[in-house]
C-alpha positions as CSV (number, residue, x, y, z in Angstrom):
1,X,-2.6,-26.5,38.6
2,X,-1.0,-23.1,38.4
3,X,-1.3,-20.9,35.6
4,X,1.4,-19.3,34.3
5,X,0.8,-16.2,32.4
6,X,4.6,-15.9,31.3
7,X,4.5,-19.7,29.5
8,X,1.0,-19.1,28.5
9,X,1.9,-16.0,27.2
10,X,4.9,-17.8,25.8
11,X,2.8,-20.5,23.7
12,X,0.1,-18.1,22.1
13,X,3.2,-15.7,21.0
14,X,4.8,-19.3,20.1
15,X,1.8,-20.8,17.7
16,X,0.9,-17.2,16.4
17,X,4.1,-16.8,14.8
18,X,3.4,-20.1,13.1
19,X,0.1,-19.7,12.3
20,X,0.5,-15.7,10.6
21,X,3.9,-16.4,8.8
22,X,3.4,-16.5,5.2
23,X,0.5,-13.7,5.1
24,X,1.9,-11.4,7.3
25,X,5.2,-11.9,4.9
26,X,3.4,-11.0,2.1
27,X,1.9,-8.1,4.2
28,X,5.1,-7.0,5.0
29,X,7.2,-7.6,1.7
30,X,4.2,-5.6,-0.2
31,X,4.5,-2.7,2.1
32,X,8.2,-2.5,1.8
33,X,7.2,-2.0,-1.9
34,X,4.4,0.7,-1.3
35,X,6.9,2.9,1.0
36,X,9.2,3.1,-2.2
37,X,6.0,3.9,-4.7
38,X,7.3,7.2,-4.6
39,X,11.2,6.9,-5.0
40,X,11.0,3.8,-7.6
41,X,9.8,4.8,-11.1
42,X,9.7,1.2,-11.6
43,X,6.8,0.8,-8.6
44,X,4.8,4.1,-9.5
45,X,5.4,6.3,-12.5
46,X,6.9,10.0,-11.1
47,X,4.7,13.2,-11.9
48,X,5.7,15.3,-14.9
49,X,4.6,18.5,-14.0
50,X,2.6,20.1,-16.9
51,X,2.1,24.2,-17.5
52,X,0.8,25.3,-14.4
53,X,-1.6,28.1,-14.4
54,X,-4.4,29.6,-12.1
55,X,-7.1,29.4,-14.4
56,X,-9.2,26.3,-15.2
57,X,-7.4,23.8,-17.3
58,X,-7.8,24.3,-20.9
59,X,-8.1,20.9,-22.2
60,X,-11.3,18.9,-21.5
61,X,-11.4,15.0,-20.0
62,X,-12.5,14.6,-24.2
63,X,-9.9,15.5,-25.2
64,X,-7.2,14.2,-22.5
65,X,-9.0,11.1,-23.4
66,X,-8.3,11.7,-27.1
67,X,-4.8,12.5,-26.3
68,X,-4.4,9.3,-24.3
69,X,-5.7,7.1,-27.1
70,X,-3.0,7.6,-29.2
71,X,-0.4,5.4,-27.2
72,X,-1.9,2.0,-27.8
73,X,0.0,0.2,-24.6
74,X,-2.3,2.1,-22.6
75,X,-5.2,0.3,-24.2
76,X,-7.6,3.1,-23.8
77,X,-10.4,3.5,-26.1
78,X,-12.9,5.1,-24.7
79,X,-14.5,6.3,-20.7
80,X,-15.0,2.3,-20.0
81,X,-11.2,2.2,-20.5
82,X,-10.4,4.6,-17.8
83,X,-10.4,3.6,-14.1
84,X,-10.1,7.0,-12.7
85,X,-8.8,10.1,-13.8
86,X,-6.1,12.1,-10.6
87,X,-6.2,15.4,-11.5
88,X,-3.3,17.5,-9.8
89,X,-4.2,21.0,-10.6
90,X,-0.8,22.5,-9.1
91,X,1.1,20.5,-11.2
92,X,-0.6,21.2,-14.6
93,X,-1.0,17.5,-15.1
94,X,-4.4,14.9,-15.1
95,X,-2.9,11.2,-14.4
96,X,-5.6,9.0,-16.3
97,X,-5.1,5.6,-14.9
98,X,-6.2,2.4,-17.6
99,X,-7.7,-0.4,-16.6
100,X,-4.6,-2.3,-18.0
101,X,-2.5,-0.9,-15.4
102,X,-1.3,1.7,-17.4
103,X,-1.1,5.7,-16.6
104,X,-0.7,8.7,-19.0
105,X,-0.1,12.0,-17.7
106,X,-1.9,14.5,-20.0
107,X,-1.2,18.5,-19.4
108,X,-4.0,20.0,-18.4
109,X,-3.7,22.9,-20.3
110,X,-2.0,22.2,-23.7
111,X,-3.8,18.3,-24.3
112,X,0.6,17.0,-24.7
113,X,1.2,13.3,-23.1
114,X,4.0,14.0,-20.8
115,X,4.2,10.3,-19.8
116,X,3.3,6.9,-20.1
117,X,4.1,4.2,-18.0
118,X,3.0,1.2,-16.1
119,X,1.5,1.1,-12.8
120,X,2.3,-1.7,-10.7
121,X,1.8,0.2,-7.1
122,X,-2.2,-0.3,-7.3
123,X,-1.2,-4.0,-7.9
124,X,1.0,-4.2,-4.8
125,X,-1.6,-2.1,-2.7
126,X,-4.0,-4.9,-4.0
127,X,-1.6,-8.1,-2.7
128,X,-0.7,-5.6,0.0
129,X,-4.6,-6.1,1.9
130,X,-5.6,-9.2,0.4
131,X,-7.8,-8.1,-2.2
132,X,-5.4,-9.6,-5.0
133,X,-6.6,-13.1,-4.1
134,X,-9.9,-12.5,-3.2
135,X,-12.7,-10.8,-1.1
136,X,-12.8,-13.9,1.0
137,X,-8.7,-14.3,1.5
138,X,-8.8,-10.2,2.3
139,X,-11.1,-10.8,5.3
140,X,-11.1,-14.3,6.3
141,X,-7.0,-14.8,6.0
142,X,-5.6,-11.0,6.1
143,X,-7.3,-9.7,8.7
144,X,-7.2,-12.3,11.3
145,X,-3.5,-12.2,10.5
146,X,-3.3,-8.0,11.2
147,X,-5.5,-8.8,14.6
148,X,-3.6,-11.8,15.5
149,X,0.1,-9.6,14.7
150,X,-1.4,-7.0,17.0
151,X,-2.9,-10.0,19.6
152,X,1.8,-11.1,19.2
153,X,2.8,-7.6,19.9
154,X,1.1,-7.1,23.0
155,X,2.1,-10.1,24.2
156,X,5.6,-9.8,22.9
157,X,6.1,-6.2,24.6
158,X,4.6,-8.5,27.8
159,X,7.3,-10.9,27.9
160,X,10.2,-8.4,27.2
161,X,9.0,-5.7,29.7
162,X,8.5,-8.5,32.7
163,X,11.6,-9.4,33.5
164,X,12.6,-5.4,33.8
165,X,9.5,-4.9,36.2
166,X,10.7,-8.2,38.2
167,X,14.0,-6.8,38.6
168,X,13.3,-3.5,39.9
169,X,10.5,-5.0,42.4
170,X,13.2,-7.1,44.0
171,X,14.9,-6.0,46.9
172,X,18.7,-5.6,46.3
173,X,21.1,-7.5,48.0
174,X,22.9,-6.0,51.1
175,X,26.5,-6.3,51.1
């Protein structure tokens, strides 16, 4: 029996699609999402630039803390509240980030909140990879399906490139 790598080629790109459907849509929807993080307030909260200076900031993570806990949406009490703290030192502005999915944006030099808003984009980042679910749906279901969408792209550029090669490999037709 002969094998042909064009029908072969055919049925793995065929059961693949099947197979890596609904994860690699939620892959792909979530990162539609995480490309507009940055244009969609409603995704990620903008920056709100603060007083920028060139010396060190004048208020201390105390008291951004301080300053923090006085919006209680946020739901930060104290350092275990905090999940990290982005500092953006051109901007005049520390982004502490809550554990409830909240961010305030403290000035770095006068201790004002100059926002407070939900963050959902670490929440899409999370469905995004997988990690959302679990540990064991991030590397048992999303990564076979990012190796098996790379396994359907190779094979896909295959079977639109080979008729193209055929073509020019035949000799034309003398009139």
């Amino acid at each position: 029996m002969k094998l042909n790598a064009k029908r072969l080629l055919r049925q793995i790109h065929y059961w693949l699609s099947l197979a890596v459907a609904i994860p690699a849509g939620v892959i792909f929807f979530a990162g539609i999402f995480l490309m507009l993080k940055k244009e969609v307030a409603w995704i990620q909260p903008p920056t709100v630039s603060g007083i920028v200076s060139d010396q060190m900031p004048q208020v201390s993570f105390d008291q951004m803390v301080e300053a923090a806990r006085a919006h209680p949406e946020a739901q930060i009490q104290s350092w275990t509240d905090i999940d990290r703290i982005d500092l953006r030192v051109g901007k005049g502005v520390a982004k502490l980030r809550a554990v409830s999915g909240w961010e305030v944006q403290v000035d770095t030099n006068t201790g004002d909140v100059l926002n407070v808003a939900y963050r959902r984009s670490d929440l899409i980042e999370q469905i995004h990879d997988g990690s959302f679910f679990s540990d064991a749906v991030k590397l048992y279901i999303f990564l076979p399906t990012g190796i098996l969408l790379i396994l359907m792209w190779g094979t896909g550029l295959y079977l639109f490139f080979l008729p193209r090669f055929r073509k020019k490999k035949r000799p034309k037709p003398q009139s």
